[in-house]
N, C-alpha and C positions, 0 to 999 in steps of 0.2 A: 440485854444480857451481853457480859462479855467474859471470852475467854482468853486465858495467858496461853502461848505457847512456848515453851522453855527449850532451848537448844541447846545440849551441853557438850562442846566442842574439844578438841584434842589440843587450842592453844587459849579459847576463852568460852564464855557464858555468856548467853544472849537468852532476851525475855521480850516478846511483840505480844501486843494487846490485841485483840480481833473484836469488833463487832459482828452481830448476827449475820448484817450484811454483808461480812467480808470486806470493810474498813477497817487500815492499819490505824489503831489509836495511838499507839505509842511504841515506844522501843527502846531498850536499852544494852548494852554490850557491857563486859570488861573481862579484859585479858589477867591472865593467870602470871604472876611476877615470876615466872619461872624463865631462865634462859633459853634461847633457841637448842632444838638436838636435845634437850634435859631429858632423862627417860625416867624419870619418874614425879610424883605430885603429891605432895600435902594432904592428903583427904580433908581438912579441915581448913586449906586454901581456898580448897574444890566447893564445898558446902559455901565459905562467906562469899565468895563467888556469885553462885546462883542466889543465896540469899539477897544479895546488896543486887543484882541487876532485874529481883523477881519487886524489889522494892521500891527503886526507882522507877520503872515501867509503872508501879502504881502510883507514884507521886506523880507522876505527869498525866494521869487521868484525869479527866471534870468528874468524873461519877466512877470511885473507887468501889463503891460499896455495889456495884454492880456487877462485880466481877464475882462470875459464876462456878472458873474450875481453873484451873492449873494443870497444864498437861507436860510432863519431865519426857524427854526424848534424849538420846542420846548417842553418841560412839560406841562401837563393840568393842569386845574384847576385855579390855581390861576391867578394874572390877576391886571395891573394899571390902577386906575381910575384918568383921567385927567381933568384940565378945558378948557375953547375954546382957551385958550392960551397956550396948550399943554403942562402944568406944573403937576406933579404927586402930587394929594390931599393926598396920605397918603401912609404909606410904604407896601410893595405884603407882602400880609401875605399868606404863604408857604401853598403847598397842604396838606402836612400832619398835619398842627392844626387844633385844635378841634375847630371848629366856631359855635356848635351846641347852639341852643337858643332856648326858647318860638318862640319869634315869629317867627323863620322857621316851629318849629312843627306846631304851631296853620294853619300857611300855608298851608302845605302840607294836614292838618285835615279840613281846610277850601275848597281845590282844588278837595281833592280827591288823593289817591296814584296810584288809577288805572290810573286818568286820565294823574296824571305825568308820569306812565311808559304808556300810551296809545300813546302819544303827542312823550317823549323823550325818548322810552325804553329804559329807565334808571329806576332804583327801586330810588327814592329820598331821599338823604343823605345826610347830611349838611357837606359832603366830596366835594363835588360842588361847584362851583362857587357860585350858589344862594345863599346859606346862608352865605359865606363871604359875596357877596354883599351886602345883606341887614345889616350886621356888619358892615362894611365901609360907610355904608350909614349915620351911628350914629357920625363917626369919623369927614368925610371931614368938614371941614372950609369954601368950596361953593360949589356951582351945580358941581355934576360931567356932565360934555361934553359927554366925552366916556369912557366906559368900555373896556379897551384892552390886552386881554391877554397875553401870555407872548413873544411868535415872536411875533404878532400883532404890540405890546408894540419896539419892537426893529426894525418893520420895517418901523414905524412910526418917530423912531428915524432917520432912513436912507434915508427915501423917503414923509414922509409929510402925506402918505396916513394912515388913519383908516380901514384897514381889518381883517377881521381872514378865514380861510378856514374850513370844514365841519365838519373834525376831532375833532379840537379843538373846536367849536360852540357846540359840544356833549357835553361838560364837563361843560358845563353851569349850565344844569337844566333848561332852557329856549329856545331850538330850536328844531321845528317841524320835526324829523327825513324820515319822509314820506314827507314833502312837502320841505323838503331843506330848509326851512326857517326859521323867528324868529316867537314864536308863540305868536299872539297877546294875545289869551287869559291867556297863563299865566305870560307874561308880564304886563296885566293889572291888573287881580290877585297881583302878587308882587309887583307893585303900580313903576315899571319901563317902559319908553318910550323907543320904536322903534329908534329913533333917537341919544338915551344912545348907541346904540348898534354898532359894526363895521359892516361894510358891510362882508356879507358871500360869498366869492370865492372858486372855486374848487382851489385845491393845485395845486402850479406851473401855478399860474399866475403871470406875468410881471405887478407889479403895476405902473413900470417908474421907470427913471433913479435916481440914486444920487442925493441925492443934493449938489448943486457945494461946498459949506464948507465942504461938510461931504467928499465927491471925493478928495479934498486936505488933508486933514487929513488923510483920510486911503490910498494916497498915488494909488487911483484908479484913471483909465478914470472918466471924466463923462459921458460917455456913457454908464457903467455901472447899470445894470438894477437889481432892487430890486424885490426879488421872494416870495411870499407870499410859507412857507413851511406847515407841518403838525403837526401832536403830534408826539413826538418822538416813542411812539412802530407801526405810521405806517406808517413812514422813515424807521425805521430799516426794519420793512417783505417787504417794496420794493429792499431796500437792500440785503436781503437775497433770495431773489427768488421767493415772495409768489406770487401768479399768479392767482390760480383756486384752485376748491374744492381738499381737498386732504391735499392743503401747509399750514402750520403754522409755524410763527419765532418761534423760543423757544429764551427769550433773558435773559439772569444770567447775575446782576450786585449785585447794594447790594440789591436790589429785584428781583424777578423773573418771568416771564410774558408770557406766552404762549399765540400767536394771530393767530389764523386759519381761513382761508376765511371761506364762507359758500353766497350760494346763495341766502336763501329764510328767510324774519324774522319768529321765530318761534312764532306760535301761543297761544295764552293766554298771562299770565303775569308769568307762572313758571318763563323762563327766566329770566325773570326779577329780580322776587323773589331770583332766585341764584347768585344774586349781577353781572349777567352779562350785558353787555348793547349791543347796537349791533350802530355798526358804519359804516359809508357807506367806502368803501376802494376807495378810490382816486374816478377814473372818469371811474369804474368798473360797471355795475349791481350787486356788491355782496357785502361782508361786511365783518368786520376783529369784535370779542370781544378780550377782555383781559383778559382771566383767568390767576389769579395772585395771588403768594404769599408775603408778603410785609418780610417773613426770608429767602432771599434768602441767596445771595452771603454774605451778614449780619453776619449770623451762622456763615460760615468757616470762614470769619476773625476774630469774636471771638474766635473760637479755637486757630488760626495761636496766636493771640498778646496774650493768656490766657494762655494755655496750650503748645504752641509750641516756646516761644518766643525764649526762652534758644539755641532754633538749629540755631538760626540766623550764628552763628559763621562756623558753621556745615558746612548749606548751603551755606555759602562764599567759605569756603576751598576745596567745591565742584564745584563751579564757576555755581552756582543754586541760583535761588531766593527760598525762603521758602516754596512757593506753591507748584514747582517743588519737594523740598526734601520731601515733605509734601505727596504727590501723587506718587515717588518711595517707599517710606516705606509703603505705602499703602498696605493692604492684599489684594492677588488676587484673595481669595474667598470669597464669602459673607460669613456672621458670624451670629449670633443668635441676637444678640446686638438688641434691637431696640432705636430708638432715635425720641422724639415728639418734634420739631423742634422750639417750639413757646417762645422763649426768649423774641420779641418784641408784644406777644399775637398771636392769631389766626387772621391773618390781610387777608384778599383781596375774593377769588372765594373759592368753594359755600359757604363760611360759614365767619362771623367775629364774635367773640368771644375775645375783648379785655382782660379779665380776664387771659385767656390760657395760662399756662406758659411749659417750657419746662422741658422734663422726657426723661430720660433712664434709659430704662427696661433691666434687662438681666444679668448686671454687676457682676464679680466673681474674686476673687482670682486671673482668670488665664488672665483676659481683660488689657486689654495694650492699650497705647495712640494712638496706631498705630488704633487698632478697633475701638476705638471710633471717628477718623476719617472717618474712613469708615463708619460706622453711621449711624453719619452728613448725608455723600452725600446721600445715601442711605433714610435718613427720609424726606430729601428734594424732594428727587424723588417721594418719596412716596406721599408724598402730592398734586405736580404735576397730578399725577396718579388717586386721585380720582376728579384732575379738567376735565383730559381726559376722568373717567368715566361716568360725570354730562353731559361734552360736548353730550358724546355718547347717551345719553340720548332724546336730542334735535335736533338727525337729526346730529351731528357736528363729522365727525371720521377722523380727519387729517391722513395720515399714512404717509407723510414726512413732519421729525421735522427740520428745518436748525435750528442751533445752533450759537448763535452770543456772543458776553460780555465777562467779564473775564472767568466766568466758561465753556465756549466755548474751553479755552486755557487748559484743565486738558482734558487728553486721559482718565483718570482713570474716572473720572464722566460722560463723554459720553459715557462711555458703560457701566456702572452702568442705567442709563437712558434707553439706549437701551433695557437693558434685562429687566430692571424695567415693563417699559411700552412696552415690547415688540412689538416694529416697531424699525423702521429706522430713527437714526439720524446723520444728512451730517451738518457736520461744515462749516462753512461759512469762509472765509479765510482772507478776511478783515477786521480790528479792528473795522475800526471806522465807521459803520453800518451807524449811525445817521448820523452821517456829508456826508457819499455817497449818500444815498436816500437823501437828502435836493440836495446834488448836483446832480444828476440826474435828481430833477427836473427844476432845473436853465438849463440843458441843453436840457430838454423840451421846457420849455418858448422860450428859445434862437431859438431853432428848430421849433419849433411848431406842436413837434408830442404828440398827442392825448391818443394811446394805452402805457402809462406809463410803465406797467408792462412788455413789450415788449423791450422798449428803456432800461427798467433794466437792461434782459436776456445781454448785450453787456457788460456789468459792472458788473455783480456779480459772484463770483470768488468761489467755490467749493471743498473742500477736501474728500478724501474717505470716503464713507458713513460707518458710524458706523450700523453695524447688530447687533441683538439679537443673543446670544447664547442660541441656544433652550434650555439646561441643567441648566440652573443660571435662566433662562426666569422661566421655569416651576416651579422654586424654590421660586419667588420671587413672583408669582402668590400665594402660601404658607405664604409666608412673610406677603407679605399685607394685607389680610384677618385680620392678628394678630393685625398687624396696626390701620385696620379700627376698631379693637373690641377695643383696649386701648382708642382709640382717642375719640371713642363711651364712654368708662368712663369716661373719661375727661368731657367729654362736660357735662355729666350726673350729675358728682360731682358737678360742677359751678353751673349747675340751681337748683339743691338742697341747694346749699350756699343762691344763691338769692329767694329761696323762702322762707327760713328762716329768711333772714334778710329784708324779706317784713312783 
């Protein structure tokens, strides 16, 4: 038997074949012809998308006809609103634009904030679903039907059905995180019905098969069964191992995202207040957040295409990609150098601060290109480290980090991290995180086992754990302190900006 896992990305669509045994059979990408920064997408780019990479993936099979389920995962937040003839009213406008309005604040000032983080422990941002919607609600042409997120959206294409599952229902702004459901009061609040909304399943459920045009087209059975998946970061920690108290994904792409279980929500609204939210983790008693930077993997390819492009030639005649040449030139001791990381602002956990821009402190006569990569990785961590310190704060102290994404692939930043945050971080061994945990759970549905995190342990694949080096650890404990006192000016300077120019 084999399972699809679909990954439906913020810049493309990706589709990995899995065997039972947790053999990658295939794989396919293709990016969305959308420009970079574009904030918004085609719903009907978005579907041939997934269509044409869920079809290739099955052309490059020996044994198509074996493919058992198709699991849609995806990005939050954003989301197609359709009519009852299942046509898309207006084009996804992307998680990352700015949809903030009047009438979301008057909203959220009219509901109550506490009561939004009380209902959706979520602190309320027009980073959300909700305030898109209520922006699209100005746009469509007629009633929107349903509101369907983003696999919702693709497996609506596949199978007919309107769902979304828990994960995703979080990034709403609108479901009742203690009661699993949609909350009527603030649906009525927002002036949206219950019937707007897709039905909320646990992830990895079997909504039915194919539909027979879609099953000829992608070259499937129709017995092929369509799987309602999750949000992508919590695909990827079933992916990577997370289980129980303890585990957290760390995942480096061009963002960076650290999701650590925890059993109990934490009390009050701090939580909240620290831009964390708390999500239920599959069909566990416990719950995965996000603590997240939005300069992740970002920064270093700024370096790489800015300041490194020149070694391209280098890196060839070394038979090395650039990253590679990039992380051997690297210095093996930490340096004085520091680097505040915020090119694209202070974006994600505990803090956003759109203004923040990026500083390096330190720089002399004797700094070279080489240290100012090191840096980077290093102010990256740093950052990370006070999302671990905030964590720690609420009860939340991961001490195994699996390690997934590009920056997963660089030995030199996994132990930079390590001694940083002084624990233990174990590299995950498989790429494509996202596309395993979606297909893990297609062979849940298939199977019909229960304990998800359990059916992972069979599929998740392990590299030698990265330890701290007590001697760079103890140093780096020094380091940050420094850190936090810059970052502390920073912040300091911007709100003196803005209260001058109030």
């Amino acid at each position: 038997m084999i399972s699809l896992g679909v990954d439906i990305g913020g810049t493309g669509a990706k589709c990995v074949a899995f065997s039972e045994e947790g053999k990658q059979e295939a794989i396919s990408y293709r990016e969305y012809p959308n420009p970079a920064g574009k904030t918004d997408l085609d719903p009907l780019v978005l579907a041939e998308a997934a269509f044409q990479v869920i079809a290739d993936c099955v052309a490059a099979l020996a044994r198509p006809m074996s493919v058992g389920a198709i699991t849609v995962s995806s990005f939050g937040e954003s989301f197609v609103p359709i009519d009852d003839k299942g046509q898309p009213l207006t084009d996804i406008i992307m998680y990352f634009a700015d949809t903030g309005s009047g009438e979301f604040d008057a909203l959220v000032k009219r509901v109550g904030e506490e009561t939004f983080m009380d209902i959706t422990l979520t602190k309320p941002d027009a980073f959300y679903s909700l305030s898109k919607m209520l922006h699209t609600r100005q746009l469509a042409s007629r009633p929107v039907w349903k509101h369907l997120l983003i696999s919702g959206y693709i497996c609506y294409c596949l199978s007919g059905e309107t769902t979304i599952d828990t994960s995703l229902a979080c990034r709403t702004l609108l479901f009742d995180v203690k009661k699993r459901d949609w909350s009527d009061e603030l649906l009525l609040a927002s002036g949206f019905k219950r019937e707007q909304m897709p039905a909320v399943l646990p992830a990895g459920t079997a909504l039915g098969p194919l539909k027979p045009e879609v099953a000829r087209r992608l070259g499937l059975p129709d017995t092929c069964q369509v799987v309602i998946g999750a949000h992508d970061q919590v695909v990827n920690a079933l992916a990577c191992g997370v289980k129980g108290e303890g585990d957290a994904a760390d995942v480096t792409g061009t963002t960076e995202s650290i999701a650590p279980f925890f059993g109990a929500i934490p009390p009050g609204f701090d939580f909240q207040l620290s831009n964390y939210a708390c999500v239920p983790y599959l069909n566990t008693p416990g719950y995965v957040t996000y603590a997240y930077n939005i300069s992740g993997g970002a920064v270093v390819r700024w370096f790489r295409d800015s300041l490194a492009a020149h070694l391209s030639q280098e890196a060839g005649e070394a038979g090395l990609n650039l990253y590679d040449l990039l992380n051997r030139q690297c210095p093996k001791e930490p340096g004085q150098l520091m680097m505040l990381p915020f090119l694209q602002g202070m974006g994600g956990t505990p803090d956003i601060e759109p203004q923040a821009r990026g500083l390096i402190y330190g720089l002399s006569m004797n700094t070279s290109r080489r240290d100012i990569y090191r840096a980077i990785l290093e102010g990256l961590s740093y950052e990370m480290a006070i999302n671990l310190d905030a964590l720690s704060d609420f009860g939340i102290r991961p001490r195994r980090l699996y390690a997934c994404g590009g920056g997963a692939r660089s030995p030199v930043w996994l132990q930079i991290k390590a001694d940083v945050w002084n624990r233990e971080v174990i590299p995950v061994l498989t790429e494509e995180t996202g596309a395993l945990g979606s297909a893990i759970l297609g062979f849940a549905a298939l199977g019909g086992q229960k304990d998800l995190p359990a059916l992972a342990s069979a599929f998740v694949r392990h590299g030698e754990p990265i330890r701290p080096d007590s001697r760079r650890a103890a140093y780096y404990q020094g380091q940050l302190k420094r850190y936090k006192r810059i970052r502390e000016m920073l912040m300091e300077e911007i709100s003196q900006k803005e209260r001058v120019s109030r």
